[in-house]
N, C-alpha and C positions, 0 to 999 in steps of 0.2 A: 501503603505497605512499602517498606524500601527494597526498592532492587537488589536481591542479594547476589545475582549471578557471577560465577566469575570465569576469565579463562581457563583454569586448570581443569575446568570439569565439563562434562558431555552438553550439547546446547541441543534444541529442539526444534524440527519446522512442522507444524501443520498446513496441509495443503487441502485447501478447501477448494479444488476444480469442478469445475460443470459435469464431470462424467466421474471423478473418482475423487475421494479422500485418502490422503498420506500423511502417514507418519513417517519421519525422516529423525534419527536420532545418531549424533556425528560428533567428531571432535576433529579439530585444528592442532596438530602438532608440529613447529618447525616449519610452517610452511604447507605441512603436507594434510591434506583430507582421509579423516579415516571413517568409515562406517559404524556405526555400534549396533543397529538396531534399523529395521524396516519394517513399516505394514501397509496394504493398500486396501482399500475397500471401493468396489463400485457402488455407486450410491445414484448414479444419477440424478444428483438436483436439477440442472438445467432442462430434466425432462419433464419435470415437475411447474414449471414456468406454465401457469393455462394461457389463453387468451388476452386477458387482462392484466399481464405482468405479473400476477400474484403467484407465490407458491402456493402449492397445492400442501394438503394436512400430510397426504403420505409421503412424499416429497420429504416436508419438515423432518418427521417420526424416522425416514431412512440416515437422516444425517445426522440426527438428535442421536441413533442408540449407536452409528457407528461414533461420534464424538464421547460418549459412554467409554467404549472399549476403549478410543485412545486415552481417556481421563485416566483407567486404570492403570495404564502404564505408564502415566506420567505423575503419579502419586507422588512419588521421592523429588520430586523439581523444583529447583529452587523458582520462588517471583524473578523477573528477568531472563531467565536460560531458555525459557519458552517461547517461541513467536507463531501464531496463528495467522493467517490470512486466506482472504476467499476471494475471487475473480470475477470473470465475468458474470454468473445466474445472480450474485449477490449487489454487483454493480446496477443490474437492471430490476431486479425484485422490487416489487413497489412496498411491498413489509417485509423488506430486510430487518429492519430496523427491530422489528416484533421477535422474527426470527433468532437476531445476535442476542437477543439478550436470555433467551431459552439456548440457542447455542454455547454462550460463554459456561452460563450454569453447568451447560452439561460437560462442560469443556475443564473450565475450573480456571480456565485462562483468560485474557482479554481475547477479541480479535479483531483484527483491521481487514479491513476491505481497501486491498489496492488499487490505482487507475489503471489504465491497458498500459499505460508508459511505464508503470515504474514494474510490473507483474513483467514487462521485457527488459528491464534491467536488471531485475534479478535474476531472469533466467540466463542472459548473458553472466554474469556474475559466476554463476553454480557453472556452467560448460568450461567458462576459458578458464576455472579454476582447476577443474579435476582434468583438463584435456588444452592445458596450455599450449600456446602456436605463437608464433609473432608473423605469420600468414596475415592481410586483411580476410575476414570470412563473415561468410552471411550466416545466421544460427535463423530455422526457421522452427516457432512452436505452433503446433497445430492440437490448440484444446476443445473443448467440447462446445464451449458459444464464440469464442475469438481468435484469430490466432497473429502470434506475434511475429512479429519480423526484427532485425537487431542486424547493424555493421556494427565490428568492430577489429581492432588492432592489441594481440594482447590480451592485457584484461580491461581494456578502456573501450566500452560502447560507444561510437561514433556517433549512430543514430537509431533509436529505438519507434516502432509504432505497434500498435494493436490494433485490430480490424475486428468487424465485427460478424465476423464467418466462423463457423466452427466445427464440428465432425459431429455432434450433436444434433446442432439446427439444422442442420444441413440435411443430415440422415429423415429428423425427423418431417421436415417439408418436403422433401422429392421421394423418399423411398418410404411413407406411408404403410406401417404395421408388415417393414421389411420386406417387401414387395419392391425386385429389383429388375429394373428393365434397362435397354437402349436408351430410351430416350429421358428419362429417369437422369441416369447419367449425363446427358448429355443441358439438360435443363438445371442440375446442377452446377455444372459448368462455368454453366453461363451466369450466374448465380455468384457465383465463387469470384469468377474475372470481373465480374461488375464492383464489387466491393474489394477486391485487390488491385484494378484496374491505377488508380492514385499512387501507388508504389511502384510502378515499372519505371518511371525516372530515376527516382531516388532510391533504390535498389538494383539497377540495373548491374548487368556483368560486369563493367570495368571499375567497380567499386570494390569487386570479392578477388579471392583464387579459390576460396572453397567454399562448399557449402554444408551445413552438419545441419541435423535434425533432430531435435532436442523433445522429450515425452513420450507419451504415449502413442499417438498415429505412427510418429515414424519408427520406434522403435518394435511395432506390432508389424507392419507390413515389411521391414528388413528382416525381421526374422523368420517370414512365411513366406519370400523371396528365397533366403538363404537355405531354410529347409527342404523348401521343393528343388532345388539345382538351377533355378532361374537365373541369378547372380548371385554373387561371394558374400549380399548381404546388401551391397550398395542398391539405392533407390535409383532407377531410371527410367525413360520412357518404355522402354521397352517390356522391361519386370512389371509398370503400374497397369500398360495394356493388355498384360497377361491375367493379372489380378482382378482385372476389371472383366474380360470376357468370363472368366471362374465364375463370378459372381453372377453375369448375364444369364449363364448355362443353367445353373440351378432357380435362378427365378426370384426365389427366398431364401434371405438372409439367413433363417433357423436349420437350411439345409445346407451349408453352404461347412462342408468338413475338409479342411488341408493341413499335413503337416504341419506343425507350427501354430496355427492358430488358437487361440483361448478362446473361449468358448463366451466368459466376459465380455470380447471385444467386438464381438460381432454385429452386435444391435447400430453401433456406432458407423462399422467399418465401412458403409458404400459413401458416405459425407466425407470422412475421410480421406479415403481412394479418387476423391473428386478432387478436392482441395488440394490434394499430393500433383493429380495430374495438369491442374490448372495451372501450379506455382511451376513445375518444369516445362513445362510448353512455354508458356510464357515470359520467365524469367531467363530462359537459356539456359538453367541445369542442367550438366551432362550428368553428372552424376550427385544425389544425397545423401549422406555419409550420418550413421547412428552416431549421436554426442552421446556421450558419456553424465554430463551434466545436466541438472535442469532447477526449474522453480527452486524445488527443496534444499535443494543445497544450497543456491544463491540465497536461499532466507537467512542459514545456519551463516553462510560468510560475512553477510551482512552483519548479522545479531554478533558475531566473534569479532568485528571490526567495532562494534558501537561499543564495546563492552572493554577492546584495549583504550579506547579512547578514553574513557573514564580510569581506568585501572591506571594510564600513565601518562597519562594528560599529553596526550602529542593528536594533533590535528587528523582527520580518516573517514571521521562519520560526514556520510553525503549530505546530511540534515544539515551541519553547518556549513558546508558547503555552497547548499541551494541558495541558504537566506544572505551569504554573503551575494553572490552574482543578484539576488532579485534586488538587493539594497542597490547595487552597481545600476542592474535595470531600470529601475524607476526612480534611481538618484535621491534617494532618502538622504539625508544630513545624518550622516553618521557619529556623528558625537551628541544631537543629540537623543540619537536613539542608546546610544553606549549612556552619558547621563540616566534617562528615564530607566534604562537596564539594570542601573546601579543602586539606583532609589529602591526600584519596586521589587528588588530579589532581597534588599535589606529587610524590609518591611515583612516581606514575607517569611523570610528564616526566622523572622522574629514572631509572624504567628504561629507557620505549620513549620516547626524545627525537624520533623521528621518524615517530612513529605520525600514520596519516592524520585528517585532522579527524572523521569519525563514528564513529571507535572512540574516538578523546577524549572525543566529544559522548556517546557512548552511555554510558559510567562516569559522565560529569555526572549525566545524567537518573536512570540508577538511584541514586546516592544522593540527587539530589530526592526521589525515588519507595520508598526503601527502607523504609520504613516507614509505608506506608500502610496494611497490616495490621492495624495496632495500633487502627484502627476496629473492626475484627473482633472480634480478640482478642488480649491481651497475651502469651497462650501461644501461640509457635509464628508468633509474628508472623510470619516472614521467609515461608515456606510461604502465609499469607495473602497479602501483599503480592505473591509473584510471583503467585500465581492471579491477582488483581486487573490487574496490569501486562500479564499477558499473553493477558485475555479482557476489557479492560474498552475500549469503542468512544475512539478516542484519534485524531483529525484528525492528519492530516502521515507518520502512523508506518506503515509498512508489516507485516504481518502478519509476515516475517521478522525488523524489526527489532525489535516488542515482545517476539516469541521471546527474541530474546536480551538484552536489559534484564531478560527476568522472569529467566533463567538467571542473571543479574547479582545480581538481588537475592535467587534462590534460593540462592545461595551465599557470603550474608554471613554469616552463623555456622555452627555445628554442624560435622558429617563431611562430606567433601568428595565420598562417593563417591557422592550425589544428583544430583551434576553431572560425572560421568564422563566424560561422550560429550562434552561441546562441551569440557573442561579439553585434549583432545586439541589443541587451538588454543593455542600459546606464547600470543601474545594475549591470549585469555582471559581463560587463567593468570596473567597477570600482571594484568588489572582485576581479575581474582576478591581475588589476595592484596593489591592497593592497596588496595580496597573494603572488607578485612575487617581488616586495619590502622588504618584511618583511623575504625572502629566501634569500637576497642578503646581507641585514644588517644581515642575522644573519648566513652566510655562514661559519664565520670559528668557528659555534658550542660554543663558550665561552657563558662567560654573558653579555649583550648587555647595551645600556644605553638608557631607553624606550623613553627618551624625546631629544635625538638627533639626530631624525628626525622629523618634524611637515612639515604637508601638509594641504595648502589650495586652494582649490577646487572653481572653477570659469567657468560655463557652461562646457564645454567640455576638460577641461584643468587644472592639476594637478599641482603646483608650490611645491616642497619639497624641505624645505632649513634644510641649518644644520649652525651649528659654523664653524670660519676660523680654529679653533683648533683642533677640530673634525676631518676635513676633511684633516687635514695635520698629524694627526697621523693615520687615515686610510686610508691609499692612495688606496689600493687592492680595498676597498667598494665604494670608491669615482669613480674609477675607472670601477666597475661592472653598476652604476649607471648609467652612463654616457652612456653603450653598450646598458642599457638598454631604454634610452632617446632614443636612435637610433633604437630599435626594435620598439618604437610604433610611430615613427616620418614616419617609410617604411609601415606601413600594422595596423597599429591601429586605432581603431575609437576614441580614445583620447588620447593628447598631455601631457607629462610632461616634465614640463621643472626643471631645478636644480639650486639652488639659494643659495648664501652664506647668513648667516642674518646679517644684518647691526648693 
């Protein structure tokens, strides 16, 4: 379906957090961020995580009927304007995978599942957007299973990590069916600093002048700070040990009533209140200041940046960004990655003429990326190259989309039947055999001649002819061609056949 979004009209974020789902609905004008639309729903998936990694069925069924409601209001959306993504409970689900696809349905949209790196560049993104500074500042997010940490200058993230702590796990392992004690807290803690412990160098004070606190923990405890008269709303030692003995007093969580407080946020908040006091003791915090920005909006700026980049072709989207530095990284031969780029996007506008723009993008970037292996080793490249595309930290790309770029590049030579499960996509199928085409004509690295191959495409079955004169000064290509007729004639779900032109 092709991408119809455009800037002139309202973009979309879904936020699939471990503790809550949002709906974020915004628009870009001039520079400026403006709201149209909000909804939250606490869903607690992350609580739903058993033992075994697995979601639990009511777990699913909470995120399934609140992704319902937000389908409804996103009826009128165009393909594109929408962007979906889920976190940490979906990064460690062992059936995620079962789950997105019952998700999307109910959703009506694709959804990515982001890494912890790039889930904190967006949320940088969405703060220094709505709450610009050219301050250096720390942005701390404290979600349900992870929480992020992020320097930067501006709107340019310095250094992002995500940790694997959360106001959730947290809540749910030491403060046991809200049952809140001393020492409760204090094993929390410890808890907290062990797994944040890695970040006091590379976060330390002489990196920041501020520090903001971007979501849900901190923007719940500045405001039951602020409402009681503790401080003006700023997070500090002082207000979190106040918070903290509050909570001591009454025991449980369920009784636990102060100004300010939602009643939603409760189950959460002593995991939270740990992790707040862990990261200012620690980190030297005098004070944590409510960000204005978060996830959601960094989706929506994101999605408004991909979208002028198409609309007026000027360079922006981090996507091409990444694959240029990993090409720098592992010193790929850039021409002839730009060659095989040039072949195999032909080939394919020539099959799928109406394929949406990130299944186009996504064949670019695997043949940028197809042979970065070859840093590795020269045997077995292609097997190097996906591992690397699809475990190496990459800004802009979601965790789904690397998946299948590495599937891209895992399927530029050899037998097909390594890449079974996803050839089941017509799609695919046809980037797979553009991809392994455009590696053949351009195997012996020269300069190639773009219009001496043309394919056309007829249900399930690829006919690519060339000239009688072509094919008789390259015999080796003609020859690769033909090996390769016979790889998808034994195990492929589509036929090519090879044709002189008349």
């Amino acid at each position: 379906m092709p991408d119809l979004a455009s800037l002139a009209g309202p973009l979309a974020a879904v936020d699939m957090g471990s503790n809550s789902f949002r709906l974020e609905i915004g628009q870009l004008q001039h520079g400026r961020y403006r709201r149209i639309d909000y909804l939250k729903e606490t869903v607690r998936l992350g609580a739903g995580l058993d033992a075994n990694g697995m979601l639990t069925e009511p777990a699913v069924q909470r995120g399934l009927d609140c992704l319902r409601r937000f389908a409804s209001r996103l009826a009128d959306f165009a393909p594109g304007s929408v962007r979906a993504v889920a976190t940490q409970t979906l990064r460690e689900a062992r059936n995620r995978n079962t789950f997105l696809l019952r998700a999307q349905e109910a959703l009506g949209f694709p959804i990515e599942v982001i890494s912890g790196r790039e889930e904190a560049r967006l949320i940088y993104a969405g703060v220094a957007h709505l709450q610009p500074s050219q301050d250096p500042r720390l942005v701390v997010d404290i979600g349900g299973r992870s929480t992020e940490l992020i320097l930067g200058t501006g709107r340019v993230p310095t250094r992002a990590e995500s940790f694997g702590v959360g106001c959730v796990s947290l809540s749910m392992r030491f403060f046991p069916e809200g049952r809140i004690t001393d020492a409760g807290f204090r094993a929390a803690q410890v808890a907290a600093g062990a797994e944040l412990e890695e970040a006091l160098k590379p976060f330390a004070r002489d990196h920041w002048r501020q520090a903001l606190g971007s979501s849900g923990t901190a923007g719940a405890v500045s405001q039951v700070l602020a409402a009681n008269g503790v401080t003006d709303g700023c997070i500090n030692a002082v207000g979190l040990r106040w918070f903290i003995e509050r909570c001591i007093e009454v025991g449980q969580i369920e009784q636990l009533v102060l100004p300010g407080l939602k009643a939603e946020r409760r189950a959460v908040l002593p995991g939270g209140l740990a992790i707040l006091y862990t990261l200012i003791s620690n980190f030297e915090i005098d004070q944590l200041l409510p960000a204005k920005g978060a996830l959601r909006q960094g989706v929506i700026i994101d999605l408004h940046e991909r979208i002028a980049v198409r609309e007026h072709a000027r360079p922006g989207d981090m996507r091409d960004a990444t694959v240029l530095q990993l090409q720098r990284r592992f010193d790929v031969d850039v021409q002839q990655a730009r060659r095989v780029e040039q072949v195999a996007l032909a080939l394919f506008d020539s099959a799928i003429p109406d394929a949406d723009i990130d299944t186009r993008r996504e064949l670019a970037w695997a043949c940028a990326l197809h042979e970065i292996g070859l840093m590795v080793s020269h045997h077995d490249h292609h097997r190097h190259s996906a591992y690397l595309v699809a475990n190496v930290d990459a800004p802009g790309f979601s965790q789904s989309q690397q998946r299948r770029i590495a599937e891209l590049v895992l399927g530029q030579r050899g037998g097909l039947r390594k890449i079974e499960a996803p050839l089941a996509s017509e799609t695919f199928a046809w980037q797979v055999m553009c991809l392994r085409l455009a590696a053949i004509k351009c195997h012996a690295r020269g300069e190639v001649d773009a219009k001496a191959l043309t394919m056309k495409s007829r249900a399930r079955e690829a006919r690519l002819s060339h000239s009688a004169h072509w094919g008789q000064t390259h015999p080796r290509t003609i020859w690769l061609l033909g090996e390769e007729a016979e790889t998808w004639a034994r195990s492929g779900p589509l036929r090519l056949v090879l044709a002189e032109k008349g």
